[in-house]
N, CA, C and O atoms as a Tinker XYZ file with bonds, in Angstrom:
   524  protein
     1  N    -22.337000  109.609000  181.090000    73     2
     2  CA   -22.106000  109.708000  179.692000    64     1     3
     3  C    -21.250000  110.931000  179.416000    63     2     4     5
     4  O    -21.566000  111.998000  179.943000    81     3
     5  N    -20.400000  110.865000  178.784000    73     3     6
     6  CA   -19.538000  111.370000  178.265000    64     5     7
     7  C    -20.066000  112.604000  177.045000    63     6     8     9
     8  O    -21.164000  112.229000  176.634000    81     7
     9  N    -19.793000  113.464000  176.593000    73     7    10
    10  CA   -19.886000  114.370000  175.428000    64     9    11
    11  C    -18.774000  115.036000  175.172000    63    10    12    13
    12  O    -18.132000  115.756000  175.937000    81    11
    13  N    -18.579000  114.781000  174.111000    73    11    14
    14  CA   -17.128000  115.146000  173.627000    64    13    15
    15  C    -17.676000  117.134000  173.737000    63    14    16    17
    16  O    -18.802000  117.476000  174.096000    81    15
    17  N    -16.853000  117.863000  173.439000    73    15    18
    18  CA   -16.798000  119.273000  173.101000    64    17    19
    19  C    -16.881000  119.658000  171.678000    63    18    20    21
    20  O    -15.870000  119.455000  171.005000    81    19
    21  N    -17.660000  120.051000  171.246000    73    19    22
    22  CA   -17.653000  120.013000  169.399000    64    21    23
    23  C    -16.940000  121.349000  169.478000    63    22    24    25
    24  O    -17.112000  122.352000  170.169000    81    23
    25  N    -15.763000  120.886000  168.175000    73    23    26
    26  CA   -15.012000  121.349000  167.538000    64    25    27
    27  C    -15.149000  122.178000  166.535000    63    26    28    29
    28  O    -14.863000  121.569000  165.503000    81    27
    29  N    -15.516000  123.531000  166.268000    73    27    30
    30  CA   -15.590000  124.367000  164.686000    64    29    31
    31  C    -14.375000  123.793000  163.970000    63    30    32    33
    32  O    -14.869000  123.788000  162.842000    81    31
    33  N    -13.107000  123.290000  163.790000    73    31    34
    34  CA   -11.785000  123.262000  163.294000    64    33    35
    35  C    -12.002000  121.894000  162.557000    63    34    36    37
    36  O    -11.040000  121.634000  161.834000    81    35
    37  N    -12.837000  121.096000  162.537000    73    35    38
    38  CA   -13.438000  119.674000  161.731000    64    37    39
    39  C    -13.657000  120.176000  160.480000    63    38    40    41
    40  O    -14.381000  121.169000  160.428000    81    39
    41  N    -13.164000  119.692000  159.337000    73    39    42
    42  CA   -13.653000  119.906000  158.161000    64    41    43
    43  C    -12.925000  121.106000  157.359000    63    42    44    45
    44  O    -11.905000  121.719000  157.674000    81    43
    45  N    -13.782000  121.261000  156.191000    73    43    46
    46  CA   -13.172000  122.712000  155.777000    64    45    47
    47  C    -13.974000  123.334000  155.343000    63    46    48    49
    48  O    -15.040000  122.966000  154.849000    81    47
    49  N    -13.392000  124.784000  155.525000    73    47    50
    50  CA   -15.132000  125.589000  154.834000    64    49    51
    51  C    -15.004000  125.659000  152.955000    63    50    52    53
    52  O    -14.234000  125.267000  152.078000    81    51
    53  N    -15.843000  126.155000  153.034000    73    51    54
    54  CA   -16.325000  126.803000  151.422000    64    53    55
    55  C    -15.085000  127.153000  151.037000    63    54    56    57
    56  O    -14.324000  126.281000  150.619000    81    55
    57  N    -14.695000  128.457000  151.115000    73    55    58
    58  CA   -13.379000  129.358000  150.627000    64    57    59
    59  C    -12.463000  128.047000  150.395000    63    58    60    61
    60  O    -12.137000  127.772000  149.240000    81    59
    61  N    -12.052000  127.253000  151.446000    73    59    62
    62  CA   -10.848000  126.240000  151.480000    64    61    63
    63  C    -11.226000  125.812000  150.383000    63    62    64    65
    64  O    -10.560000  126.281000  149.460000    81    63
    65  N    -12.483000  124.706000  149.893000    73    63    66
    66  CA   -12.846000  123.945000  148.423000    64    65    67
    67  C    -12.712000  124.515000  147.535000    63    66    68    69
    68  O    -12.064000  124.182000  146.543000    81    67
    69  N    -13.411000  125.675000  147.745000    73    67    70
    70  CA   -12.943000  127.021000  146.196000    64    69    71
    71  C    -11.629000  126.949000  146.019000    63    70    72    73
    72  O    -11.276000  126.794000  144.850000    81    71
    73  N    -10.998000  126.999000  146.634000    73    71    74
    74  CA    -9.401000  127.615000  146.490000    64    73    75
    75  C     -8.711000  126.050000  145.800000    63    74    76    77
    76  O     -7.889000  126.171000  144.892000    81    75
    77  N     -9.039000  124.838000  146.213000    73    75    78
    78  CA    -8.347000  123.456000  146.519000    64    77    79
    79  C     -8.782000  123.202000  144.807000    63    78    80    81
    80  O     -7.952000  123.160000  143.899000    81    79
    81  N    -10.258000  123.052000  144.638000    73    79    82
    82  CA   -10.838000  122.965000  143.181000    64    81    83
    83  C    -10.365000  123.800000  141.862000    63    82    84    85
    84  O    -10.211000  123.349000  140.727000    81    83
    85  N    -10.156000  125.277000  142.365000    73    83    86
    86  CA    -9.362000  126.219000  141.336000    64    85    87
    87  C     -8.032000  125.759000  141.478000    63    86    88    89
    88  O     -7.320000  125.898000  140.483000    81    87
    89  N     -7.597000  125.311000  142.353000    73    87    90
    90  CA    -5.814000  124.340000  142.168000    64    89    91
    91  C     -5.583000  123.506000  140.853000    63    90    92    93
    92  O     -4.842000  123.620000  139.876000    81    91
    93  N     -6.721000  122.460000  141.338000    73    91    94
    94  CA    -6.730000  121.754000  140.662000    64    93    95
    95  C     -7.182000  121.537000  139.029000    63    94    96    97
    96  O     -6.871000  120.757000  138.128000    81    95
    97  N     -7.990000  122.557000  139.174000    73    95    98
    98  CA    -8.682000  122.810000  138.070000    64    97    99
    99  C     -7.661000  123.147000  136.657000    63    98   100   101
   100  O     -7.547000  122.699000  135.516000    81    99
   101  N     -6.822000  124.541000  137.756000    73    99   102
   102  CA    -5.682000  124.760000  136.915000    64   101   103
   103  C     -4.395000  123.748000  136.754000    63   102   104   105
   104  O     -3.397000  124.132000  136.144000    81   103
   105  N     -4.464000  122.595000  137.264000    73   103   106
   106  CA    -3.086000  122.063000  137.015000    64   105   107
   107  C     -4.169000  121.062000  136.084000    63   106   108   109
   108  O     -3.429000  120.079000  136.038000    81   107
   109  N     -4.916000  120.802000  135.618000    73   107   110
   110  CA    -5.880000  119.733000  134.829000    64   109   111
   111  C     -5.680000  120.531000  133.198000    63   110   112   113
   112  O     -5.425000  119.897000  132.173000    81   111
   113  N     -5.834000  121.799000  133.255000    73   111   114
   114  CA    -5.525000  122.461000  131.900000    64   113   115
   115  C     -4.172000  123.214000  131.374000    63   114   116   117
   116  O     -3.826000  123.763000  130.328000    81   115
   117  N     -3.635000  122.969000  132.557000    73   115   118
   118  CA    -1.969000  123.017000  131.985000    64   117   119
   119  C     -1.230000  121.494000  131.702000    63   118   120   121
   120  O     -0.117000  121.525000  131.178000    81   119
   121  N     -1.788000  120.260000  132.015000    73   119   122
   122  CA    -1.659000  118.847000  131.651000    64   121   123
   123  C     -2.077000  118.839000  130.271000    63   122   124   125
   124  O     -1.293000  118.510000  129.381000    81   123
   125  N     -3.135000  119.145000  130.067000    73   123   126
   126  CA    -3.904000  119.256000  129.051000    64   125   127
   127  C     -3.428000  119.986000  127.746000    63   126   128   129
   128  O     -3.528000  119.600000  126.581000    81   127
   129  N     -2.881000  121.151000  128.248000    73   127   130
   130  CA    -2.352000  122.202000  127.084000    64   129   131
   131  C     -0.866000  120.992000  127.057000    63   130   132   133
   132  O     -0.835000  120.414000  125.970000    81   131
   133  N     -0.117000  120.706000  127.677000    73   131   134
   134  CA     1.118000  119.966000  127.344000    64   133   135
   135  C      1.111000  118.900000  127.022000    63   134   136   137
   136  O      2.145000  118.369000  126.617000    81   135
   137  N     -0.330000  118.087000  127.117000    73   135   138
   138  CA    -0.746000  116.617000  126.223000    64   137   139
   139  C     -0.871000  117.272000  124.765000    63   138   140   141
   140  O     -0.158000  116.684000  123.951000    81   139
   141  N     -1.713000  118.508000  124.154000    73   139   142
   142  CA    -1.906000  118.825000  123.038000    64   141   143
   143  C     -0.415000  119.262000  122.248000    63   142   144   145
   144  O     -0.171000  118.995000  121.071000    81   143
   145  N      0.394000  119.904000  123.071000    73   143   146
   146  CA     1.295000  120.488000  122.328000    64   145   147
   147  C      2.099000  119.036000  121.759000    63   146   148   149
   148  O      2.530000  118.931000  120.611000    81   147
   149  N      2.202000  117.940000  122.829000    73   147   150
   150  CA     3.604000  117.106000  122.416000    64   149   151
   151  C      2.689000  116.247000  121.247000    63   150   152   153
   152  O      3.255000  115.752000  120.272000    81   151
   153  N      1.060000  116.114000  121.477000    73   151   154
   154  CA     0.427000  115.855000  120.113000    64   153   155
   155  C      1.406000  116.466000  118.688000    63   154   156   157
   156  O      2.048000  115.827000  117.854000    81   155
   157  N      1.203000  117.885000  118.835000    73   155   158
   158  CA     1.317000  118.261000  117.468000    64   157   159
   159  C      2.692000  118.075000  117.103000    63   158   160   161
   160  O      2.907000  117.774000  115.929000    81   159
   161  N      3.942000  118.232000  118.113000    73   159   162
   162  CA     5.256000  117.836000  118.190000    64   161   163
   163  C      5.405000  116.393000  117.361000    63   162   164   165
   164  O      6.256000  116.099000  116.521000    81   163
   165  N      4.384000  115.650000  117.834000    73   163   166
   166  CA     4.626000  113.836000  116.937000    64   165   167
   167  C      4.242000  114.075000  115.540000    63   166   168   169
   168  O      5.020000  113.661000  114.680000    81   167
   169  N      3.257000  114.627000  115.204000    73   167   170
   170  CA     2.662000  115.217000  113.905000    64   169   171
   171  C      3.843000  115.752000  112.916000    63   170   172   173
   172  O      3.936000  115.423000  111.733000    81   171
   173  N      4.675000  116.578000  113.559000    73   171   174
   174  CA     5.837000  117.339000  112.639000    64   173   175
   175  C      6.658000  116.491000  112.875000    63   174   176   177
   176  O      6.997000  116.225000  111.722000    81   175
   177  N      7.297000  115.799000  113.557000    73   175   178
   178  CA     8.615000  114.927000  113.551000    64   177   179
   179  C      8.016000  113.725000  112.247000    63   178   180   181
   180  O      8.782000  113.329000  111.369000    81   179
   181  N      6.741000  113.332000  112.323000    73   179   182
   182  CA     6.411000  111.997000  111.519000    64   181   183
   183  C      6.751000  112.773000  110.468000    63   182   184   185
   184  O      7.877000  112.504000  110.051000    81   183
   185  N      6.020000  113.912000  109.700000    73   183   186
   186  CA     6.025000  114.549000  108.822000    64   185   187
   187  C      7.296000  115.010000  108.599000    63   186   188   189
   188  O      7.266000  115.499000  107.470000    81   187
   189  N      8.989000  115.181000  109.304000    73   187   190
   190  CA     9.892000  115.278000  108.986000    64   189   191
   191  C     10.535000  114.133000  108.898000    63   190   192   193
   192  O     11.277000  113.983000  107.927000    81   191
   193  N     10.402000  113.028000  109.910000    73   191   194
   194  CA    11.005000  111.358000  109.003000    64   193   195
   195  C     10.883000  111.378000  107.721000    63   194   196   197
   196  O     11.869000  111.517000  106.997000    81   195
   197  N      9.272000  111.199000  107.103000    73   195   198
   198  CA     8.930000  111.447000  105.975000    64   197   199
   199  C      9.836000  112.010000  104.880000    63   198   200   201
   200  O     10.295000  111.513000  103.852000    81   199
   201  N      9.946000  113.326000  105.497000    73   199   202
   202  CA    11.052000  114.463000  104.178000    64   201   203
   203  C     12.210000  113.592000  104.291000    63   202   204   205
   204  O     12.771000  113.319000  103.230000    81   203
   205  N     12.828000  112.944000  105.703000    73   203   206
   206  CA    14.195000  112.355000  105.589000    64   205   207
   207  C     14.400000  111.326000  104.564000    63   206   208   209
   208  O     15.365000  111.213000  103.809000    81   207
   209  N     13.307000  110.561000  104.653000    73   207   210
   210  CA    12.787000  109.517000  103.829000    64   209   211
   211  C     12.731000  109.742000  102.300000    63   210   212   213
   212  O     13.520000  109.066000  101.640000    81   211
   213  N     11.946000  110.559000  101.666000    73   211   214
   214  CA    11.965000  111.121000  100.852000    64   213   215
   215  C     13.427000  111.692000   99.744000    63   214   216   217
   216  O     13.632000  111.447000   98.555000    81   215
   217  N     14.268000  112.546000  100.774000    73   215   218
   218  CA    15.845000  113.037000  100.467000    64   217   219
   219  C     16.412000  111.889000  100.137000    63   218   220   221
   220  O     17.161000  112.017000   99.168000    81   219
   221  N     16.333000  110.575000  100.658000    73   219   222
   222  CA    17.150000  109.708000  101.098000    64   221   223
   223  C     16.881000  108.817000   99.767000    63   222   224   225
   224  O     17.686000  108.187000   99.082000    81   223
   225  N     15.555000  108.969000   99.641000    73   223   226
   226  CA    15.127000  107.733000   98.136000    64   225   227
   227  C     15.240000  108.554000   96.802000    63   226   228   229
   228  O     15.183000  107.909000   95.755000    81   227
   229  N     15.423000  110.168000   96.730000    73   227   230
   230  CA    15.870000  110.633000   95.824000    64   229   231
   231  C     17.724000  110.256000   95.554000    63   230   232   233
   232  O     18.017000  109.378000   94.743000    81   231
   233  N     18.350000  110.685000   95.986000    73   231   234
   234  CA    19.697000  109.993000   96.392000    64   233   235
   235  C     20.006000  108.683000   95.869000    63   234   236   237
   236  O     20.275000  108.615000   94.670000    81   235
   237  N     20.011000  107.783000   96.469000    73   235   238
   238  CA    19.428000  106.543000   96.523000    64   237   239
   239  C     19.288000  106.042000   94.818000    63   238   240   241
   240  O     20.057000  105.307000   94.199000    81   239
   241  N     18.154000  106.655000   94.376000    73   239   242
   242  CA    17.649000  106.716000   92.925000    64   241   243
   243  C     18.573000  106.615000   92.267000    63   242   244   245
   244  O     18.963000  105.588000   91.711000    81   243
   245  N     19.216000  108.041000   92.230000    73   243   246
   246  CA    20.134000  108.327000   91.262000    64   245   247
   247  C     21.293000  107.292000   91.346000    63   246   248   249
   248  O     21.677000  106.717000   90.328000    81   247
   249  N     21.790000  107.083000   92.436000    73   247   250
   250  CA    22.748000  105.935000   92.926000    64   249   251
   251  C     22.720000  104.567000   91.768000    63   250   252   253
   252  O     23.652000  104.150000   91.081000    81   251
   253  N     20.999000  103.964000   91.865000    73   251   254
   254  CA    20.833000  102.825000   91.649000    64   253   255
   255  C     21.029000  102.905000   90.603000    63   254   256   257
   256  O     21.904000  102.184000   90.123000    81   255
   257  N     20.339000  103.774000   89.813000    73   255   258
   258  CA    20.169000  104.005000   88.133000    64   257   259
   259  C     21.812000  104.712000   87.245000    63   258   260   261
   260  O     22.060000  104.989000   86.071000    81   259
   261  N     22.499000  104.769000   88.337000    73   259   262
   262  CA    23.917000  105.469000   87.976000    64   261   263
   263  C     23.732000  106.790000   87.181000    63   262   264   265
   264  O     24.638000  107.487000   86.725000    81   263
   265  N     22.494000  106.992000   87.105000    73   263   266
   266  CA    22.329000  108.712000   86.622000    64   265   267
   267  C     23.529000  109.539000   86.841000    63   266   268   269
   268  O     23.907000  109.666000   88.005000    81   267
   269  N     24.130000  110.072000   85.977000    73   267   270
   270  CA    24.782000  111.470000   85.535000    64   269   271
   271  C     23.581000  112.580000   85.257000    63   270   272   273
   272  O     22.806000  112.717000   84.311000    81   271
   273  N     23.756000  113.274000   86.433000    73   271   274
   274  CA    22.807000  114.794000   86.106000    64   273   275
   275  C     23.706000  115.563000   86.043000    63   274   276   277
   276  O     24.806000  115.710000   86.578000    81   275
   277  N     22.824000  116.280000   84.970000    73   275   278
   278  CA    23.233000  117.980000   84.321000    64   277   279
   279  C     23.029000  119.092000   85.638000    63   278   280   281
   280  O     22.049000  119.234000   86.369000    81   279
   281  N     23.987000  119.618000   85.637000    73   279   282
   282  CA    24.206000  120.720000   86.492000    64   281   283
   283  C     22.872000  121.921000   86.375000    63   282   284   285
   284  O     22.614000  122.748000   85.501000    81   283
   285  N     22.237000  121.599000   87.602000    73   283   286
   286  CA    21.506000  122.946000   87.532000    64   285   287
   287  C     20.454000  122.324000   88.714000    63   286   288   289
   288  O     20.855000  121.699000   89.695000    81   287
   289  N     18.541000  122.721000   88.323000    73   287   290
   290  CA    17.700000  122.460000   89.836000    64   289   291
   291  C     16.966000  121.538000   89.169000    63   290   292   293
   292  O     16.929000  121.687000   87.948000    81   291
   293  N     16.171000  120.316000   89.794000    73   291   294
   294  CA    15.345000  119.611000   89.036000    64   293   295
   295  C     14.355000  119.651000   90.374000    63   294   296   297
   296  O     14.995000  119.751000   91.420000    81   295
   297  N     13.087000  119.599000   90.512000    73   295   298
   298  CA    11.991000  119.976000   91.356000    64   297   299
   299  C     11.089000  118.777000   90.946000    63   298   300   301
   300  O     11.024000  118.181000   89.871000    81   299
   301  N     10.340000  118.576000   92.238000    73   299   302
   302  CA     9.466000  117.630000   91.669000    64   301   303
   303  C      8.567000  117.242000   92.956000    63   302   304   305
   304  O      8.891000  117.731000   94.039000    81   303
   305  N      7.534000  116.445000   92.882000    73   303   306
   306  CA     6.616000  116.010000   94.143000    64   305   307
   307  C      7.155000  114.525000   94.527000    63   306   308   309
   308  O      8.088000  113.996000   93.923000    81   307
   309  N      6.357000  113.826000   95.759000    73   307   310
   310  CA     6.784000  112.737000   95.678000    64   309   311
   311  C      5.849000  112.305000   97.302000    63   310   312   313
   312  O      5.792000  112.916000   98.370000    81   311
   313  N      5.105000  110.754000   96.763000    73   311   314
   314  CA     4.022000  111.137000   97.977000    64   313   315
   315  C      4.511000  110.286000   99.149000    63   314   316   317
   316  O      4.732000  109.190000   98.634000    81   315
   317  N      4.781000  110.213000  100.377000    73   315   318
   318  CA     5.312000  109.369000  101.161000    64   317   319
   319  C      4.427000  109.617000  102.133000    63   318   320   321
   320  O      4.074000  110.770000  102.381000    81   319
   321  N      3.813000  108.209000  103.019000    73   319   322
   322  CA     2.954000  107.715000  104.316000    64   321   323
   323  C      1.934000  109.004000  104.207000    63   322   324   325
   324  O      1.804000  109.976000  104.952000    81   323
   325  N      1.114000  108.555000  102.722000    73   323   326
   326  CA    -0.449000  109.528000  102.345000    64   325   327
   327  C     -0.311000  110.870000  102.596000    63   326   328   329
   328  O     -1.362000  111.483000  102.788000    81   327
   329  N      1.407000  111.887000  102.675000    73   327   330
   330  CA     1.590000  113.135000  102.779000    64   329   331
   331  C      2.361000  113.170000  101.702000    63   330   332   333
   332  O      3.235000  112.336000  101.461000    81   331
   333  N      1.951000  114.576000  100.679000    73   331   334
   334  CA     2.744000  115.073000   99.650000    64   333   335
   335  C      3.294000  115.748000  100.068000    63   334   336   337
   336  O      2.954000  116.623000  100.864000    81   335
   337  N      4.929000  115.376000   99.368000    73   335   338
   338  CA     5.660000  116.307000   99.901000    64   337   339
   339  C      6.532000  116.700000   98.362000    63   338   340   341
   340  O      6.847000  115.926000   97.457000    81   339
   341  N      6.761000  118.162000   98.477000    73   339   342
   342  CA     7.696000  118.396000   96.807000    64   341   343
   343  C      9.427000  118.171000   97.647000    63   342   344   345
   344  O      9.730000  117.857000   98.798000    81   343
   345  N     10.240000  118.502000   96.447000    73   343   346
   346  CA    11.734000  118.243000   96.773000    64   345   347
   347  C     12.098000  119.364000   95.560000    63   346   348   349
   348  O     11.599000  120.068000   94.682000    81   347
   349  N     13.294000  118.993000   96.175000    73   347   350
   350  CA    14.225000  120.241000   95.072000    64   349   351
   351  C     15.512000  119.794000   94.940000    63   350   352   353
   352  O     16.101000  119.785000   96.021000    81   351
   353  N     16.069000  119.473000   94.140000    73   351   354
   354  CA    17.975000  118.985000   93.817000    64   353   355
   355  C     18.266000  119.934000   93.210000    63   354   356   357
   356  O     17.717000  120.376000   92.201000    81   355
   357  N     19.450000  120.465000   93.955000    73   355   358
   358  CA    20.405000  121.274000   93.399000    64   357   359
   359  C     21.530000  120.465000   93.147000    63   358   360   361
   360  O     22.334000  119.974000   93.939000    81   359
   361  N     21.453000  120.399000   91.819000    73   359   362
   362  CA    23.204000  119.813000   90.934000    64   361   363
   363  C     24.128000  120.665000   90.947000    63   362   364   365
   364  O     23.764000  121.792000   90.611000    81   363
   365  N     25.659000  120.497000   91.328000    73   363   366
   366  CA    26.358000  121.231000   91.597000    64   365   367
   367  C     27.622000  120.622000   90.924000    63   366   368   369
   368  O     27.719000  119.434000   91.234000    81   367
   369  N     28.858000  121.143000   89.915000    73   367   370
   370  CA    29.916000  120.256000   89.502000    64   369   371
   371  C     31.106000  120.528000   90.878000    63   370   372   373
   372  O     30.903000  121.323000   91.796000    81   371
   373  N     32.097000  119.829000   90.757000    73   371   374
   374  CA    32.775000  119.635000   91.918000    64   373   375
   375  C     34.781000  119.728000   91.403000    63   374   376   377
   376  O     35.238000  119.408000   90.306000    81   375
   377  N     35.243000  120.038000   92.108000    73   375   378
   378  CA    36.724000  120.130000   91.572000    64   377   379
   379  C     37.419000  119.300000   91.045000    63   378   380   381
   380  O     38.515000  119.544000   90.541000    81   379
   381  N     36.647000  117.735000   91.105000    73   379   382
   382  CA    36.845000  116.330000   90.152000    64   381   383
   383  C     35.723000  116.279000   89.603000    63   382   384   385
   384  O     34.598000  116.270000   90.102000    81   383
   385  N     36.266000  116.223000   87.907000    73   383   386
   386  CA    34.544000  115.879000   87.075000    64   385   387
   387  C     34.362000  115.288000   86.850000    63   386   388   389
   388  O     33.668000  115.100000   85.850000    81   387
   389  N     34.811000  114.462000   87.565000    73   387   390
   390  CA    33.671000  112.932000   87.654000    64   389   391
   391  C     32.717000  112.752000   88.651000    63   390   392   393
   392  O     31.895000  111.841000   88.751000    81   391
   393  N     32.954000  113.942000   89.559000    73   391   394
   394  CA    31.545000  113.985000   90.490000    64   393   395
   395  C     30.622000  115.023000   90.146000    63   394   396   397
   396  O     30.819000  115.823000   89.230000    81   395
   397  N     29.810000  115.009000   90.742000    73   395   398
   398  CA    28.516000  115.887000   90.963000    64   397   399
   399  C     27.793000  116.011000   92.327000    63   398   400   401
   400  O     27.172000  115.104000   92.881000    81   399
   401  N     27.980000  117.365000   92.817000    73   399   402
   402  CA    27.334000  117.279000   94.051000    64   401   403
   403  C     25.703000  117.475000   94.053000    63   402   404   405
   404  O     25.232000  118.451000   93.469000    81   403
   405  N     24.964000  116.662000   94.628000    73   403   406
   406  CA    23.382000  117.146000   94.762000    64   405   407
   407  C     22.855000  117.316000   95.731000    63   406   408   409
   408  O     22.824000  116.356000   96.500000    81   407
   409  N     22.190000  118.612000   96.160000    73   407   410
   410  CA    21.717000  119.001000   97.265000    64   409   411
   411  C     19.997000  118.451000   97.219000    63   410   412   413
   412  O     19.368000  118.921000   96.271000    81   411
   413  N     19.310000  117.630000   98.036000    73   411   414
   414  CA    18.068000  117.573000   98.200000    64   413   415
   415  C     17.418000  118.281000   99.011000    63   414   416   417
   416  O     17.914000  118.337000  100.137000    81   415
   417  N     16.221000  119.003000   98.800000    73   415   418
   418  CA    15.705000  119.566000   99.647000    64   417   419
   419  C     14.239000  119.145000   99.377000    63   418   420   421
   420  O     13.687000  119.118000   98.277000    81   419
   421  N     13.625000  118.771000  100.768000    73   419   422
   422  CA    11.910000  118.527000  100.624000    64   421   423
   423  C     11.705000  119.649000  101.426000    63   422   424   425
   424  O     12.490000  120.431000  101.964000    81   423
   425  N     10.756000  119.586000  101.402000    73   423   426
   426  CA     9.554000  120.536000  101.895000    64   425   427
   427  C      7.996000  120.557000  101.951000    63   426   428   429
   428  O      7.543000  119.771000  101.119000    81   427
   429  N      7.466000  120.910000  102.342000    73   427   430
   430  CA     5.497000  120.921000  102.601000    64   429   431
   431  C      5.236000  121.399000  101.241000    63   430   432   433
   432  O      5.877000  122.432000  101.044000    81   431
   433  N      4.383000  120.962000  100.003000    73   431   434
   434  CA     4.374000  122.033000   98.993000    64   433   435
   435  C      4.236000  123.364000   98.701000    63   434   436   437
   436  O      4.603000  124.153000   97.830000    81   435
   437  N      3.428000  123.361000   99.961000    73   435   438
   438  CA     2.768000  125.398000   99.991000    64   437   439
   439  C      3.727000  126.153000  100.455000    63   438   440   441
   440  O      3.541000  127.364000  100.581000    81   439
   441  N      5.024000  125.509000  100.819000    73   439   442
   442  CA     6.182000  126.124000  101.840000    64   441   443
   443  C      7.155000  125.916000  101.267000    63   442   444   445
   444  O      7.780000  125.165000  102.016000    81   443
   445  N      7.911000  126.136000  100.129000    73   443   446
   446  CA     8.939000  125.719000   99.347000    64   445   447
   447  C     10.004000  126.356000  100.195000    63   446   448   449
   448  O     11.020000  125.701000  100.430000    81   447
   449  N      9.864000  127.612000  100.691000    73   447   450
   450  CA    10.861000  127.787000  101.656000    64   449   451
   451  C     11.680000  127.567000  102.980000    63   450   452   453
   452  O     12.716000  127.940000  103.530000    81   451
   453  N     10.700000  126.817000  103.148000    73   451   454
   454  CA    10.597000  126.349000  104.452000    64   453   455
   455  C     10.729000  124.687000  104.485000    63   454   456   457
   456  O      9.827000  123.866000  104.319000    81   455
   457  N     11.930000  124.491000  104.713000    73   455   458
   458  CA    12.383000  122.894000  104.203000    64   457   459
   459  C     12.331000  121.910000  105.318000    63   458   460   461
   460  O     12.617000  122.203000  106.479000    81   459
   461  N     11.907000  120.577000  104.866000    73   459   462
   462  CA    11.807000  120.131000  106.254000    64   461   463
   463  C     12.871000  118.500000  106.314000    63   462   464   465
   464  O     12.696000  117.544000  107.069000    81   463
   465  N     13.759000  118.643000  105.427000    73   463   466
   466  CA    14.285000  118.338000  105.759000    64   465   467
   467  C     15.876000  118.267000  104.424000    63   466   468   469
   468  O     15.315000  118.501000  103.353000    81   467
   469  N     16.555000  118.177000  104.288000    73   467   470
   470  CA    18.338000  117.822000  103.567000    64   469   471
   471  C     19.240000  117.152000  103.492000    63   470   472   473
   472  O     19.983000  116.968000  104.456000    81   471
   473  N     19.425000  116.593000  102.307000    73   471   474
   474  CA    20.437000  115.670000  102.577000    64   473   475
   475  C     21.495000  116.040000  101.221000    63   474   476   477
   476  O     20.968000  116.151000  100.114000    81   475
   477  N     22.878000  116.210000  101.351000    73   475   478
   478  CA    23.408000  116.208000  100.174000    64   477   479
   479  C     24.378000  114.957000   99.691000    63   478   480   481
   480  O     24.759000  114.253000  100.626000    81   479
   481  N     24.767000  114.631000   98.567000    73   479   482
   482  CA    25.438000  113.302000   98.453000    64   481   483
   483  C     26.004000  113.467000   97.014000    63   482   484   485
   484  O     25.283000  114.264000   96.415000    81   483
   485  N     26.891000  113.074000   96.331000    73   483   486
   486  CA    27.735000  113.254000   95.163000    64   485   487
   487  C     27.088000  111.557000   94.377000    63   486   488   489
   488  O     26.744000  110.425000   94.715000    81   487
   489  N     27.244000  112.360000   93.253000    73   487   490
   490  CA    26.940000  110.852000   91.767000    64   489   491
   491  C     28.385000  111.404000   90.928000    63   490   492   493
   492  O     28.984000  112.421000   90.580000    81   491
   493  N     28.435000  109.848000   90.900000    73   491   494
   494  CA    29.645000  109.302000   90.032000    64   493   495
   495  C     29.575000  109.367000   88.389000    63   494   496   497
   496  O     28.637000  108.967000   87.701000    81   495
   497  N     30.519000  109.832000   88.035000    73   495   498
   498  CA    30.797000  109.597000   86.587000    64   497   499
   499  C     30.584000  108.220000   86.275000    63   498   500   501
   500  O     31.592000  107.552000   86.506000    81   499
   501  N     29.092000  107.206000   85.586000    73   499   502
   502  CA    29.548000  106.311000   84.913000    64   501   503
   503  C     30.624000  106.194000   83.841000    63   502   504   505
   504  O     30.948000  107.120000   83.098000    81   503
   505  N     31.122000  105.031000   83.829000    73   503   506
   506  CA    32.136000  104.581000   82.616000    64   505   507
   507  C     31.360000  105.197000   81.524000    63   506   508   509
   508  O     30.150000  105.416000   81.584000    81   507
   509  N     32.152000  105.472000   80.488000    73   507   510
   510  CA    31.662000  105.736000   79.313000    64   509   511
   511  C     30.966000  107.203000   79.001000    63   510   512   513
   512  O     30.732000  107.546000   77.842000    81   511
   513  N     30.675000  107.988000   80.073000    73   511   514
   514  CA    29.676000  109.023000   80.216000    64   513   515
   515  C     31.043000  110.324000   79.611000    63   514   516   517
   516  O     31.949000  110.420000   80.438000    81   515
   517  N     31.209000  111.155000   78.458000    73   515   518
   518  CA    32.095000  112.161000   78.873000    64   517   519
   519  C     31.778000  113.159000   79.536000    63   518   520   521
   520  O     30.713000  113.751000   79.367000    81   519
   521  N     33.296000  113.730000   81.006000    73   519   522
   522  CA    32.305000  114.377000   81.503000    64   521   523
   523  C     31.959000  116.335000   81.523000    63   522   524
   524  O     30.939000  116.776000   82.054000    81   523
């Protein structure tokens, strides 16, 4: 009968698992921290479609209704996909007065400075309007 020679070099000790488990451990909460961050990343992009959305149907508005606005800021809220969001138009006259430039700006309400998103676009002199 045969007996092999036992080997100490089979297996791994303690220290080796410690070390292999803290590897892993740490690449499990740096996955983790970069699953949460691109979370909150989708959160602000939805919430900036939104403002795009928003700029775009103020615009839009004025377009449909052929509104002539008076030069100056008109402010206001406006609720899009169950988030309020305020806006801000800046009316601006233009070197032909038959236009009007309007700057939209949305924003978070508590953050008026902090805009999240812009769009600017010119309204036409209706017929008949003097301008």
């Amino acid at each position: 009968m045969t007996t092999w020679p036992r080997d100490k070099s089979i297996g791994f000790t303690l220290v080796e698992v410690l070390v292999a488990m803290t590897i892993v451990a740490v690449s499990l909460l740096a996955a983790l921290r970069v699953a949460t961050q691109s979370t909150s990343h989708v959160d602000e992009l939805r919430v900036r479609l939104f403002a795009g959305w928003v700029a775009a149907d103020r615009l839009a508005e004025h377009h449909a209704r052929g509104d002539w606005l008076a030069v100056g800021v008109l402010t206001g809220t406006q609720r899009q996909g169950s988030i309020e969001l305020g806006w801000r138009e800046e009316v601006s006259s233009t070197p032909n007065p038959a236009f009007r430039r309007v700057d939209v700006y949305v924003f978070a309400p508590p953050q008026p400075a902090h805009f999240l998103a812009h769009v600017a676009g010119f309204v036409v002199n209706p017929a008949g309007h003097a301008p």
